[in-house]
FIKOLZA-1660 file (N, C-alpha, C; in steps of 0.1 Angstrom, whole numbers, plus 5000, padded with zeros to 4 digits):
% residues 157
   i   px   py   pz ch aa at
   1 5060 8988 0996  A  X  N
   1 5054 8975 0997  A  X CA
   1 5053 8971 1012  A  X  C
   2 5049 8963 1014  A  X  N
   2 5045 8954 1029  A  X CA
   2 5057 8949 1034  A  X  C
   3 5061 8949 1044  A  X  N
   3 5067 8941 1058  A  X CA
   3 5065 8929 1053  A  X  C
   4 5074 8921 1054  A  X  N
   4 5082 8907 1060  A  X CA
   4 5081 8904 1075  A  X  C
   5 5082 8892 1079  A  X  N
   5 5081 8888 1087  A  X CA
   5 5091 8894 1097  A  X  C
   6 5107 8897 1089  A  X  N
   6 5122 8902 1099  A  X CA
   6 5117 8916 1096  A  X  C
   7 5112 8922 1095  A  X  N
   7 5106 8936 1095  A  X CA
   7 5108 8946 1084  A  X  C
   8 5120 8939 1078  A  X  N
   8 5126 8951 1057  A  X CA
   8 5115 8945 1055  A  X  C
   9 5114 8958 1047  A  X  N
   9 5102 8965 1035  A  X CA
   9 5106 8953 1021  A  X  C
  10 5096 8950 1017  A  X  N
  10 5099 8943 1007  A  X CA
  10 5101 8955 0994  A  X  C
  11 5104 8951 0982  A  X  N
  11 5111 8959 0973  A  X CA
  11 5109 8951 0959  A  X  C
  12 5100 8960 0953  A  X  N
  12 5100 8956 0942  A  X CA
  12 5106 8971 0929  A  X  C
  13 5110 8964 0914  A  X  N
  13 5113 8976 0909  A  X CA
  13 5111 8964 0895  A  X  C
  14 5110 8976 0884  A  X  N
  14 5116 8968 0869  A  X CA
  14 5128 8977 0869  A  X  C
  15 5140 8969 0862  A  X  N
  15 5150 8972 0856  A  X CA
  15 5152 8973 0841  A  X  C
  16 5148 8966 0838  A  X  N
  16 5147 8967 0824  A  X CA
  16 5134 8959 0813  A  X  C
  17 5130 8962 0804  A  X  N
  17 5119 8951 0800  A  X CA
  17 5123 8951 0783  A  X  C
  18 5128 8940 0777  A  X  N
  18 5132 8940 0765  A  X CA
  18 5125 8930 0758  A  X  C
  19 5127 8928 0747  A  X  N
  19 5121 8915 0735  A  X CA
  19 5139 8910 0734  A  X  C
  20 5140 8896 0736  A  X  N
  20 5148 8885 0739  A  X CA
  20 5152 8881 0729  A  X  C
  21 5142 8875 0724  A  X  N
  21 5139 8869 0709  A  X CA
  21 5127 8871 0698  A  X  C
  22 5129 8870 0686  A  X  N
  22 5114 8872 0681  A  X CA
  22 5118 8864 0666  A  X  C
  23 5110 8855 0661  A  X  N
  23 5108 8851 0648  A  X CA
  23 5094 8854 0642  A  X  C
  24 5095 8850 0626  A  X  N
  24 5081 8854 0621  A  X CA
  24 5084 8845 0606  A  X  C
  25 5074 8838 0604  A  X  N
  25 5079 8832 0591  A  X CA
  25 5064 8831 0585  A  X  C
  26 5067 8831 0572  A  X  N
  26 5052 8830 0567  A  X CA
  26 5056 8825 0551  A  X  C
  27 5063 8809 0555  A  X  N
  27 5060 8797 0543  A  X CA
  27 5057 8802 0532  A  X  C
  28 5044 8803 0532  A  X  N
  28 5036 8801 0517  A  X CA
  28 5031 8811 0516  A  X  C
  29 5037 8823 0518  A  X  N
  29 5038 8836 0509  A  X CA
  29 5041 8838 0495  A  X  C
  30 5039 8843 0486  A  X  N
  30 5026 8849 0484  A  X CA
  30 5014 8840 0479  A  X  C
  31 5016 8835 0478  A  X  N
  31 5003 8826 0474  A  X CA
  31 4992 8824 0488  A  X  C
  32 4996 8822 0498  A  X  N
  32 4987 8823 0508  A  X CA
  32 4980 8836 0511  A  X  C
  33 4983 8848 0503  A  X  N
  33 4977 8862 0502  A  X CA
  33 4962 8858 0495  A  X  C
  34 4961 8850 0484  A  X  N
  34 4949 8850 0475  A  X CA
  34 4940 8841 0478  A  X  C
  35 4942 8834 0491  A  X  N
  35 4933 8823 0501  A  X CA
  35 4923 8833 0511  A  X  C
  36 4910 8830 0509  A  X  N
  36 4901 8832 0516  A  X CA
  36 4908 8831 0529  A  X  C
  37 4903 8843 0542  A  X  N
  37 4913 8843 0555  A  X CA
  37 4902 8834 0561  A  X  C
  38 4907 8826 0566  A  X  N
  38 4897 8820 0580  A  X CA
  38 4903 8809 0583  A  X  C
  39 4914 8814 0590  A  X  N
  39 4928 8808 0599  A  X CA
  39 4922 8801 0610  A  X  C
  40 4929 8788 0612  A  X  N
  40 4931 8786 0627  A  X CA
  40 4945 8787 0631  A  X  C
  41 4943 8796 0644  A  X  N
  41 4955 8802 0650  A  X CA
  41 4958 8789 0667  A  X  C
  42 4964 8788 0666  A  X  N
  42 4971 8780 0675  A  X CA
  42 4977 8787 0686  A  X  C
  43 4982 8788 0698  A  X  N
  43 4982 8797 0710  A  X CA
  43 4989 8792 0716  A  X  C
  44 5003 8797 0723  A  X  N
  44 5013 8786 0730  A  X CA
  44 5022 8799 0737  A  X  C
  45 5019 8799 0749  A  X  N
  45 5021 8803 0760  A  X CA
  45 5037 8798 0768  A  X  C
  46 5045 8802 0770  A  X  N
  46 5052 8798 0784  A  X CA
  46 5060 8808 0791  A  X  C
  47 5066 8805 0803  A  X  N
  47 5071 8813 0813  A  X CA
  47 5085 8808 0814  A  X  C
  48 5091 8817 0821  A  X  N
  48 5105 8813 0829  A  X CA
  48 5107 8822 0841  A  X  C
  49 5117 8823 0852  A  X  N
  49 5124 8828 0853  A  X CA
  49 5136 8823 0861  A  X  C
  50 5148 8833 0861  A  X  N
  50 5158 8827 0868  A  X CA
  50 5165 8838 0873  A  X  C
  51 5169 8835 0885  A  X  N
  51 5181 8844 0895  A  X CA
  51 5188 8853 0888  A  X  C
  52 5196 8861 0888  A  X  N
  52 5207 8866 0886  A  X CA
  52 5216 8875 0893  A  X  C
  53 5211 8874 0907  A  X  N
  53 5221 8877 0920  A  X CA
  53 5214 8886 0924  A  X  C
  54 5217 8893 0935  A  X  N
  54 5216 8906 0940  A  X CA
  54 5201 8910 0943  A  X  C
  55 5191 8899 0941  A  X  N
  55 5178 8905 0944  A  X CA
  55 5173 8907 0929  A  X  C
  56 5185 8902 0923  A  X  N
  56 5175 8905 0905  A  X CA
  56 5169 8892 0901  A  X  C
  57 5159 8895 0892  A  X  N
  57 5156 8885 0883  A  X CA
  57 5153 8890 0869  A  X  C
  58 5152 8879 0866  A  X  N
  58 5149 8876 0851  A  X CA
  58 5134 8868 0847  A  X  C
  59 5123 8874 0841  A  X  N
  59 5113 8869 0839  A  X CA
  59 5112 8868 0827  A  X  C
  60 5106 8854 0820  A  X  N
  60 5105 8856 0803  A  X CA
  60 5093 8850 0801  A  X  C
  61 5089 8861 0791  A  X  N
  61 5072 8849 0788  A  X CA
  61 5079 8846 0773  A  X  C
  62 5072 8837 0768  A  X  N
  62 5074 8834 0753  A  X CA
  62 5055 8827 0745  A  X  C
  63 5056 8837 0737  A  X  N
  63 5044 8833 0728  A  X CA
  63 5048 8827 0712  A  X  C
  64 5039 8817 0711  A  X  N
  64 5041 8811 0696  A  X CA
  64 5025 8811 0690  A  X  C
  65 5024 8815 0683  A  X  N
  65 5013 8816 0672  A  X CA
  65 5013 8810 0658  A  X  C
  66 5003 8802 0654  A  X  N
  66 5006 8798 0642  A  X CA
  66 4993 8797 0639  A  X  C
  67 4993 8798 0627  A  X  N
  67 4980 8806 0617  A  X CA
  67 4982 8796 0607  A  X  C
  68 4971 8789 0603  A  X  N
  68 4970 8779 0590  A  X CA
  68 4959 8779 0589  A  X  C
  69 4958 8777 0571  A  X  N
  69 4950 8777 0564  A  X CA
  69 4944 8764 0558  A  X  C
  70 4933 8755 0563  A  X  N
  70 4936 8742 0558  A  X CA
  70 4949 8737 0566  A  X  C
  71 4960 8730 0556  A  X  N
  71 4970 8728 0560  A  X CA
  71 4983 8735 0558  A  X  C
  72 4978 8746 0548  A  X  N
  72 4990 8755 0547  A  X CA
  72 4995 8766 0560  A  X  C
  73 5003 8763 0561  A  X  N
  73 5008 8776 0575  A  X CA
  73 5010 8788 0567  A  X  C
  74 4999 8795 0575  A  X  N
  74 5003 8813 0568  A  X CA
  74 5016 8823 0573  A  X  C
  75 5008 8818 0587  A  X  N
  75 5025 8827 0595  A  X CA
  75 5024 8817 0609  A  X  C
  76 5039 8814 0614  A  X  N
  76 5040 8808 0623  A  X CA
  76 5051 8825 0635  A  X  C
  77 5044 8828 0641  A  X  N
  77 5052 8844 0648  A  X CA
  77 5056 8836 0662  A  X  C
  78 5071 8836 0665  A  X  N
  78 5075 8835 0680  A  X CA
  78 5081 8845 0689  A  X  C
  79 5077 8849 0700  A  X  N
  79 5083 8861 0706  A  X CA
  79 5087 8857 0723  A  X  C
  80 5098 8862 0728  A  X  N
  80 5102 8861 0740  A  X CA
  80 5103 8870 0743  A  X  C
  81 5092 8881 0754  A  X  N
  81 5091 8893 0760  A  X CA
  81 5100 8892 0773  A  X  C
  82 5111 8897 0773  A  X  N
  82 5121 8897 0789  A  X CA
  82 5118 8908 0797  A  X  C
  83 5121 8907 0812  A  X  N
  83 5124 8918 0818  A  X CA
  83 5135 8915 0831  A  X  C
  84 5141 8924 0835  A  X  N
  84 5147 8922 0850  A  X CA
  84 5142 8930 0858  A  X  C
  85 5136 8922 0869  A  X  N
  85 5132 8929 0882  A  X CA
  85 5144 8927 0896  A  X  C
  86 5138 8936 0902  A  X  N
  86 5145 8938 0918  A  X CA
  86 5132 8932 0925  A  X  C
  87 5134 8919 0930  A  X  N
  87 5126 8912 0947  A  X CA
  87 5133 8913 0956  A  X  C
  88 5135 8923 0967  A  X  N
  88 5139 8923 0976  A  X CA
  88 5129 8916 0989  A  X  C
  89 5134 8908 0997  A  X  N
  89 5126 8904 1011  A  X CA
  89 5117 8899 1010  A  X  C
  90 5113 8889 0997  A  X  N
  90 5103 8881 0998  A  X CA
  90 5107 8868 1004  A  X  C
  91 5097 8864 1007  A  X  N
  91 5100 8845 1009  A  X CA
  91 5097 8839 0994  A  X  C
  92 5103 8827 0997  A  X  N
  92 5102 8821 0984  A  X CA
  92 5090 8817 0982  A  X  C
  93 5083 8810 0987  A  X  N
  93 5065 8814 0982  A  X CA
  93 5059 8826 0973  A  X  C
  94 5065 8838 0979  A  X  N
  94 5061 8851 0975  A  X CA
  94 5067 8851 0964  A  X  C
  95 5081 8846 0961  A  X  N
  95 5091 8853 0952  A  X CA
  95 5086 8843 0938  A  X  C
  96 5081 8830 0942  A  X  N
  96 5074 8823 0931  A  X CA
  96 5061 8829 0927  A  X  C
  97 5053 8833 0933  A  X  N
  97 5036 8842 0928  A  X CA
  97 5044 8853 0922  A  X  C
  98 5050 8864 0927  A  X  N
  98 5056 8875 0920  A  X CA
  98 5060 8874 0907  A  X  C
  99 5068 8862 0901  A  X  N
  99 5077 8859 0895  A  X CA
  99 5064 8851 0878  A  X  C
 100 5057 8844 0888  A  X  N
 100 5046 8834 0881  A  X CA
 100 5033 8844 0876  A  X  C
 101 5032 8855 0885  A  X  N
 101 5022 8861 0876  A  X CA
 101 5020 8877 0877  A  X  C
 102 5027 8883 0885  A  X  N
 102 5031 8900 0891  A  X CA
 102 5040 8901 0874  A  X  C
 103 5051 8898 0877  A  X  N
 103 5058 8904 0865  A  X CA
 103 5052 8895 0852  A  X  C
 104 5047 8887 0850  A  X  N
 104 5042 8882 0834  A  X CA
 104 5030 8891 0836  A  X  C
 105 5024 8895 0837  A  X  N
 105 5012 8907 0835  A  X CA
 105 5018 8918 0833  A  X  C
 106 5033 8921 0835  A  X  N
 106 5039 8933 0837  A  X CA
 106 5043 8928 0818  A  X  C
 107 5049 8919 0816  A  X  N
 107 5058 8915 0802  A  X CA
 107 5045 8911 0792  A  X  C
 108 5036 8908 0796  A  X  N
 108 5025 8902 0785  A  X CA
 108 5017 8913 0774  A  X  C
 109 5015 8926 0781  A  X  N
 109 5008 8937 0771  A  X CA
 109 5025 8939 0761  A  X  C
 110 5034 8941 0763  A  X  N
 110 5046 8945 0755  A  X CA
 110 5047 8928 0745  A  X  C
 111 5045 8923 0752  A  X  N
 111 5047 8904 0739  A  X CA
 111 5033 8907 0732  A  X  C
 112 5021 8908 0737  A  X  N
 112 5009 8909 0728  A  X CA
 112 5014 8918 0716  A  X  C
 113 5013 8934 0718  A  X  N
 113 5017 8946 0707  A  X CA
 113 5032 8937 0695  A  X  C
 114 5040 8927 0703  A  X  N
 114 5050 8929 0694  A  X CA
 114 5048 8914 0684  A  X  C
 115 5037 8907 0689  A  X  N
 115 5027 8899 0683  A  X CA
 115 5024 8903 0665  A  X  C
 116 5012 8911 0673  A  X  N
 116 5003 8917 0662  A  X CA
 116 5011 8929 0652  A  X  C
 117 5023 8933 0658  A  X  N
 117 5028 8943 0650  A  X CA
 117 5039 8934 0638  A  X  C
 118 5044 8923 0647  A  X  N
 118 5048 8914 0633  A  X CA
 118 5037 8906 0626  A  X  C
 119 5028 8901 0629  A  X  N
 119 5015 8899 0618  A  X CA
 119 5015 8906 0610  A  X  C
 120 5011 8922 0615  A  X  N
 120 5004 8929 0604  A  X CA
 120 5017 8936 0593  A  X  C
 121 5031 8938 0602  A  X  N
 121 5043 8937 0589  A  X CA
 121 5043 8925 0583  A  X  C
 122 5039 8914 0581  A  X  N
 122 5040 8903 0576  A  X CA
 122 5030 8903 0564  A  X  C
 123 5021 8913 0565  A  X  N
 123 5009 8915 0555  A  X CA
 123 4991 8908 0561  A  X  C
 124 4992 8904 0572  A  X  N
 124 4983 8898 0576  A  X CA
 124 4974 8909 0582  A  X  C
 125 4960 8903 0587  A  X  N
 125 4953 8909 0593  A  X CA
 125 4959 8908 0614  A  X  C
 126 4959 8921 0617  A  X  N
 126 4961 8917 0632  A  X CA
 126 4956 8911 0638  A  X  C
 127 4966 8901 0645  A  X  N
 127 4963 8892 0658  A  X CA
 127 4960 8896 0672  A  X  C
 128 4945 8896 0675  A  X  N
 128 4947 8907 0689  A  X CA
 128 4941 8895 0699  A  X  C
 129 4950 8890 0706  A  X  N
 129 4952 8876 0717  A  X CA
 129 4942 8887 0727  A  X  C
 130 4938 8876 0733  A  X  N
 130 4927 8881 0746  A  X CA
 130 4938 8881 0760  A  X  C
 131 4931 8888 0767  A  X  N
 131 4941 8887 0779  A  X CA
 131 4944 8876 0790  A  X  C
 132 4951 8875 0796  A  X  N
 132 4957 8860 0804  A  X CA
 132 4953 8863 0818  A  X  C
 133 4944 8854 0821  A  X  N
 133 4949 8853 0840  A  X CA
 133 4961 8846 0847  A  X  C
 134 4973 8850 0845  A  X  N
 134 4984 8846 0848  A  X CA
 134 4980 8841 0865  A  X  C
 135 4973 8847 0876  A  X  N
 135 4970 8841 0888  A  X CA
 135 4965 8828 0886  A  X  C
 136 4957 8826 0879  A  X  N
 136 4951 8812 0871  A  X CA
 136 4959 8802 0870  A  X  C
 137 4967 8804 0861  A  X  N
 137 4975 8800 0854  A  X CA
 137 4984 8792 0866  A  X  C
 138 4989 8803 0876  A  X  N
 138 5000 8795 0884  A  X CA
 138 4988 8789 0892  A  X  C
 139 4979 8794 0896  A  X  N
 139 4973 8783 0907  A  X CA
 139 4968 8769 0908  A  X  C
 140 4967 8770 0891  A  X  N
 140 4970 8755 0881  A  X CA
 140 4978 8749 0884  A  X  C
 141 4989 8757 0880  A  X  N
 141 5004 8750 0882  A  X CA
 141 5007 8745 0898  A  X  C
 142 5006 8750 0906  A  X  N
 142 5010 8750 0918  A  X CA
 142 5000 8736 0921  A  X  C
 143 4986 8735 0918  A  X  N
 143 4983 8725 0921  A  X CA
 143 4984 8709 0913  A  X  C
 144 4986 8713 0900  A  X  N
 144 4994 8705 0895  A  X CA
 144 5008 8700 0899  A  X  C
 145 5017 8711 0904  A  X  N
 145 5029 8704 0913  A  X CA
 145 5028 8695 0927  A  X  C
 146 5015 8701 0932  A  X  N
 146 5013 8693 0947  A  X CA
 146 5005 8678 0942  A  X  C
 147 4995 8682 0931  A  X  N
 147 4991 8666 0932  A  X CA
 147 5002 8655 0926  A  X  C
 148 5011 8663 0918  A  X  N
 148 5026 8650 0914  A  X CA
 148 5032 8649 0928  A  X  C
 149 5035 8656 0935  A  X  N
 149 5044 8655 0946  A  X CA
 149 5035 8642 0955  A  X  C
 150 5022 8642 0957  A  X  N
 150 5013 8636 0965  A  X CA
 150 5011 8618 0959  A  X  C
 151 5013 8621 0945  A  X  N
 151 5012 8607 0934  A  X CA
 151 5022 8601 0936  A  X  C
 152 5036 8610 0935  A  X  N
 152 5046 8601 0937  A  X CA
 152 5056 8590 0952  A  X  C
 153 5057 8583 0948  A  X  N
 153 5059 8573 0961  A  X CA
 153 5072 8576 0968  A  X  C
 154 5071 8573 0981  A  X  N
 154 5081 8576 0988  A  X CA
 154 5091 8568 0989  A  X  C
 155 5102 8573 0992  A  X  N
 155 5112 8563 0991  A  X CA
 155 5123 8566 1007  A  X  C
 156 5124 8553 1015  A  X  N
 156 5129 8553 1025  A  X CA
 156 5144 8546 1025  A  X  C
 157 5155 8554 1026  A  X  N
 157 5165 8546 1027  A  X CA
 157 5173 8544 1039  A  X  C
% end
């Protein structure tokens, strides 16, 4: 990877990439089998990460899906795709973009597959989610943080 400013090589690695958590429920089974399919699916996205010493981290995305029929819920599927990475020699700038959308593009194809593979054990037709611009995503965020920081009033003591 590229130079830093003090001149180490920055350093990136995965250490591990696991599923965290996963639920799947599907209410009104079996009777929601004999309903005409033409679901609205609902789509709920989020991120984390946090330190864990040594240049490691912890990145988590979490997906919630929920599928209803009318008002019956067919399957409600939640999943928390984890990984631990090595960021050596970033700045914190860098270590937020890396974190916000380098490693969730790295965890999002493994949460999509473990999506659609509990749907379709659940008996449903597969859910196949479209892909994310996770750079998007933070550069939303990021300007969403600066216009609160800008909104909010200062305080002089």
């Amino acid at each position: 990877m590229a130079e830093n400013a003090t001149g180490q090589d920055k350093q990136f690695a995965i250490q591990k990439l696991y599923l965290k958590d996963v639920s799947f429920e599907s209410p009104n089974s079996p009777a929601i089998f004999t309903e005409s399919w033409e679901p609205r699916v609902d789509f709920n996205l989020n991120s984390g990460a946090q330190s864990l010493g040594n240049d490691h981290f912890e990145a988590t995305l979490t997906i919630t899906a929920t599928a209803k029929l009318g008002e019956n819920t067919a399957y409600l599927v939640e999943i928390c795709q984890a990984g631990i990475f090595t960021l050596s020699n970033f700045n914190e700038q860098e270590l937020g973009h890396m974190l916000g959308t380098y490693c969730l593009n790295i965890l999002y194809p493994f949460a999509r597959e473990a999506v659609s593979d509990l749907v379709i054990k659940g008996g449903f037709p597969p859910l196949l989610l479209a892909p994310v611009n996770f750079d998007a995503l933070y550069a939303q965020h990021l300007a969403q943080q600066q216009a609160g920081q800008q909104a909010a009033p200062h305080t002089l003591n």
